[in-house]
C-alpha positions in Angstrom: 266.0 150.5 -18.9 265.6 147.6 -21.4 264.9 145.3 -18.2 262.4 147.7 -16.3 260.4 148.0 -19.9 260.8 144.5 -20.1 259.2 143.9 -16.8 255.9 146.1 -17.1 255.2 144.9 -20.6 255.1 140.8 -18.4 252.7 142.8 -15.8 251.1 144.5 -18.9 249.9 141.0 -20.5 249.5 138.7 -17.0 246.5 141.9 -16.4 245.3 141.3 -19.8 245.4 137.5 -19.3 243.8 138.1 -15.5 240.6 140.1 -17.7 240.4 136.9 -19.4 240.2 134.4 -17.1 237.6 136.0 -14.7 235.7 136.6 -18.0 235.9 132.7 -18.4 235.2 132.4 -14.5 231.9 134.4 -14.7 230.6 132.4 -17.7 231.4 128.8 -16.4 229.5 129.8 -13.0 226.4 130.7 -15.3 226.5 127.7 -17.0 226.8 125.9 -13.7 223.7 127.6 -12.6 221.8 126.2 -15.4 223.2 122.6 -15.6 222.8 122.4 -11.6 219.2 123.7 -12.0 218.6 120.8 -15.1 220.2 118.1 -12.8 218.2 118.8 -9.6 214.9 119.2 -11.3 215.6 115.6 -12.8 216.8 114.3 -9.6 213.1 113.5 -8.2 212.2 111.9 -11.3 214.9 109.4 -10.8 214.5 108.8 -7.8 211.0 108.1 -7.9 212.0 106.1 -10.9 214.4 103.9 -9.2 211.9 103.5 -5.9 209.7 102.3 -8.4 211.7 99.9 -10.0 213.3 98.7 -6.8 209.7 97.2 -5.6 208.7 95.8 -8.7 212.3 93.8 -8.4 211.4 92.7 -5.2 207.8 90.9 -6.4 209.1 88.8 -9.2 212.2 86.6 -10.1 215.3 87.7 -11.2 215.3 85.4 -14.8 212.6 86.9 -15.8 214.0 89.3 -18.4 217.4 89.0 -20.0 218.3 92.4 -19.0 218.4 91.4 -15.3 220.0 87.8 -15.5 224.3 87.7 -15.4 226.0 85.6 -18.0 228.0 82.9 -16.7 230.7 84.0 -18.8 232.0 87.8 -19.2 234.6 87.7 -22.3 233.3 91.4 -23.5 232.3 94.2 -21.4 231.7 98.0 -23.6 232.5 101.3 -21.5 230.0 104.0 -21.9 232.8 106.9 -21.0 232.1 110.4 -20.5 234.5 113.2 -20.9 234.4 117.1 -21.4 234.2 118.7 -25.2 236.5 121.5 -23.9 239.5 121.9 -22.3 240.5 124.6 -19.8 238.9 122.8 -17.0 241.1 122.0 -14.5 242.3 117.7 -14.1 238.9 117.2 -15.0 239.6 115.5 -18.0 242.7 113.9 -17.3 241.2 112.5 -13.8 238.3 110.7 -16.0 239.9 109.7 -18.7 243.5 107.9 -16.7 240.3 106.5 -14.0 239.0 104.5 -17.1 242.0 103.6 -18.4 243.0 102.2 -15.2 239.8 99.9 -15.4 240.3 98.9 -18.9 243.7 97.7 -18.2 242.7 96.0 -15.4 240.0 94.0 -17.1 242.4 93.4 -20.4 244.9 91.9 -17.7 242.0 89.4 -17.2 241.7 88.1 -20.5 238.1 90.6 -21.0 238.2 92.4 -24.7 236.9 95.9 -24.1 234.7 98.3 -26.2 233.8 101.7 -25.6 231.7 104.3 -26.8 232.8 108.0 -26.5 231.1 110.8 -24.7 233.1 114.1 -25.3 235.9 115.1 -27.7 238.6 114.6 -24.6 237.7 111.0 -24.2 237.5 110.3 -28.4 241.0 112.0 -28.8 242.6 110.2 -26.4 241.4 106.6 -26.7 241.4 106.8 -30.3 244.7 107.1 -30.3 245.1 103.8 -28.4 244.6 100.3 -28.6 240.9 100.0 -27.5 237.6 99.2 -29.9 235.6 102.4 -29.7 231.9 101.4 -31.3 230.2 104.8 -31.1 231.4 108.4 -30.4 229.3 111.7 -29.7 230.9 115.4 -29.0 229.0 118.4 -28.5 225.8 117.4 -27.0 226.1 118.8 -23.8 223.4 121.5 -23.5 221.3 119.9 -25.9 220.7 115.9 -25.2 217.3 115.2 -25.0 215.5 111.4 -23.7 214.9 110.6 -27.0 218.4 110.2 -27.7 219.3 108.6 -25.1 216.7 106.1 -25.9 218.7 105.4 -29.0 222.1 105.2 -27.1 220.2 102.5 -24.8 218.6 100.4 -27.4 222.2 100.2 -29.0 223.7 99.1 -26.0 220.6 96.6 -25.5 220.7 95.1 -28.6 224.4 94.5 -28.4 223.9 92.4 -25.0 221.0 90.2 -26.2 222.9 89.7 -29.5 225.9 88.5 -27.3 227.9 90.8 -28.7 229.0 92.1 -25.2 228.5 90.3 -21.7 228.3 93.2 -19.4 227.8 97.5 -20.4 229.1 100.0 -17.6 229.6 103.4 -17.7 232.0 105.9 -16.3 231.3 109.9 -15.3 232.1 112.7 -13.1 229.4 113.0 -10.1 229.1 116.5 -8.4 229.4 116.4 -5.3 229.9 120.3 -5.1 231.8 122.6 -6.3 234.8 122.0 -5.3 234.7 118.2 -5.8 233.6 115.4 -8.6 234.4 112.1 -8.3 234.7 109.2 -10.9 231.9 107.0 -11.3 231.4 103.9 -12.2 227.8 102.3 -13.2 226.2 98.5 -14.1 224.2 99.5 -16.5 223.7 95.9 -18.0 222.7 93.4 -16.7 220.4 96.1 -14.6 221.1 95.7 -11.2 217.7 97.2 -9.3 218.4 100.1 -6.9 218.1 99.2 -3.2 216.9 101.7 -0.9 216.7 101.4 3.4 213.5 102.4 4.8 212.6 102.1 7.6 209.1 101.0 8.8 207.1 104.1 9.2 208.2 104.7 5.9 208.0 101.1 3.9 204.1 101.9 4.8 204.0 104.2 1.8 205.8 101.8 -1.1 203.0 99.3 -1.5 202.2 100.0 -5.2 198.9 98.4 -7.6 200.5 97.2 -10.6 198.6 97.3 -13.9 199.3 95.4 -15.9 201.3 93.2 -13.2 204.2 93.5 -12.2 206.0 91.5 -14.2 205.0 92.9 -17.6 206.0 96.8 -16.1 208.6 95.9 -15.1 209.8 94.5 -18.4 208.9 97.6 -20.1 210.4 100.1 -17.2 214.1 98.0 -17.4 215.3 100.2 -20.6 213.7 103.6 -19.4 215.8 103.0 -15.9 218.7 102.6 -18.2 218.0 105.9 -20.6 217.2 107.4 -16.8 220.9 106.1 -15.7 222.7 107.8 -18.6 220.2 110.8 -19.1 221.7 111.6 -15.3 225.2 111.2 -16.0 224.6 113.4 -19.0 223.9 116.1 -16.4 225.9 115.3 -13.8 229.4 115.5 -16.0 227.6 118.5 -17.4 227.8 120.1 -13.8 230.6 118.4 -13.1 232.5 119.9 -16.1 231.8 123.5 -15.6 232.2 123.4 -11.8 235.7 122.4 -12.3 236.2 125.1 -14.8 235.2 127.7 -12.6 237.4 126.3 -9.8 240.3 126.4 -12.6 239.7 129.8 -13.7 239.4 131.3 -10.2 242.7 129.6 -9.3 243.9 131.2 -12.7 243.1 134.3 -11.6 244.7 134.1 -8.3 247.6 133.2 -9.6 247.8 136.2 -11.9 247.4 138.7 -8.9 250.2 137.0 -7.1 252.7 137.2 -10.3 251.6 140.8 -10.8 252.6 141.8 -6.8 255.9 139.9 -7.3 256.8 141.5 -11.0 255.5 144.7 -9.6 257.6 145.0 -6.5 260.6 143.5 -9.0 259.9 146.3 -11.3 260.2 149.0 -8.1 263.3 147.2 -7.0 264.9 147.7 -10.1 263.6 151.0 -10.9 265.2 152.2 -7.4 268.5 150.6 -7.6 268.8 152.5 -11.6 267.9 155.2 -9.8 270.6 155.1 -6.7 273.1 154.6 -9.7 272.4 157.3 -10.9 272.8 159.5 -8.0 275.7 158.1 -6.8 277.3 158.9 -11.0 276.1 162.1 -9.8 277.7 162.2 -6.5 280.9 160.4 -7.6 281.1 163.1 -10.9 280.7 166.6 -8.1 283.2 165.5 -5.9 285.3 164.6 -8.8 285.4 168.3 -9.7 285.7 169.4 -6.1 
């Protein structure tokens, strides 16, 4: 009987562990609700944004403004890597972080010192742990960034590349696709490459725009907003991203639990029968003993 007791006291805590996952599942899909709602109503703005900024482009010169002209030399490059502040997710985390490593490597095997700075306690605890320069980290801001801050983030990362400390500035998060998928992303941020759209000519009719001042002086001044704009998205995005795949995870959780408790259950009802043909044939075996 020590087996069978054994047995519904495992079924006993995989239904108490099932309670808790769905409980997790029901409060990552909230959360997705919101951060999908916050990224879709910032997703005309940017777009707008970078329509904007892809005409100015197109009227002046590219050496114009430091910010869009390429070194000739790229010794240092600084990863702007984004990463969850929770675990419980899924690969999310493991999927972002070994896709960045990959890239580091890669450009390390080319003689380019890397930098990074840390989006998410995932990320810092990893790559502090290993050989890389990490010049600023930030956990727990999901939920609560605002543009102002990332202002700050992007006139760090400006001021770094005009002061040559760093040649080139990308940046690396999760893009939701849906729910089910979010791929890796990599980003230029600096030197800003301009967005290039296809229109076609019914269309092109409408991007003529009257620049005041010209064109040259807005676009100087719209080069770090398109940045902040850059990384305010991916704020979001691995925001989405991040919750999605926890959802995902905690429904597959729960699945699981339903198919351990149907195969513990129907072990427990094996067992419990064969004790109890034992028993009866004791039985049997003692009557015609006295017969």
């Amino acid at each position: 009987m020590a087996t069978l007791r054994d047995v519904l006291n495992k079924i006993s805590a995989i239904k108490k562990t099932r309670q808790i996952t769905k409980a997790m599942n029901m409060v990552a899909a909230a959360k997705l609700r919101s951060a999908q709602g916050r990224m879709e109503s910032f997703k005309p703005y940017a777009i707008k944004f970078a329509e904007v900024l892809n005409h100015l482009s197109s009227l002046i010169e590219p050496d114009i403004h430091p910010l869009l002209g390429k070194k000739q030399a790229v010794k240092k490059v600084e990863l702007l890597h984004f990463s969850a502040d929770r675990g419980l997710c899924g690969s999310f985390n493991v999927n972002s972080i070994n896709t960045a490593e990959k890239w580091l490597k890669e450009k390390k095997s080319k003689g380019i010192e890397c930098t990074l700075t840390l989006v998410g306690k995932k990320g810092k605890r990893y790559f502090s742990k290993k050989n890389y320069g990490v010049t600023e980290s930030y956990v727990d801001l999901y939920g609560k960034i605002d543009i102002s801050f990332v202002n700050k983030i992007t006139s760090g990362f400006v001021d770094r590349y005009l002061s040559d400390e760093v040649d080139e500035v990308y940046m690396m998060y999760s893009r939701f696709v849906s729910v089910v998928q979010q791929l890796p992303t990599f980003v230029k941020l600096i030197p800003v490459v301009p967005p290039k759209e296809e229109r076609d000519q019914k269309d092109s009719e409408f991007s003529e725009y009257l620049c005041e001042p010209d064109a040259q002086e807005l676009l100087v001044d719209l080069l770090p907003k398109h940045i902040s704009v850059q990384i305010f998205d991916a704020f979001l995005q691995n925001e989405t991203s991040e919750h999605a795949s926890r959802m995902a995870s905690m429904e597959n959780a729960s699945k699981n639990c339903d198919d351990l408790i149907e195969y513990l259950t129907l072990m427990y009802n094996k067992a419990r029968q064969a004790a109890i043909t034992a028993e009866l044939m004791d039985i049997v075996g003692g009557a015609e003993a006295l017969k």
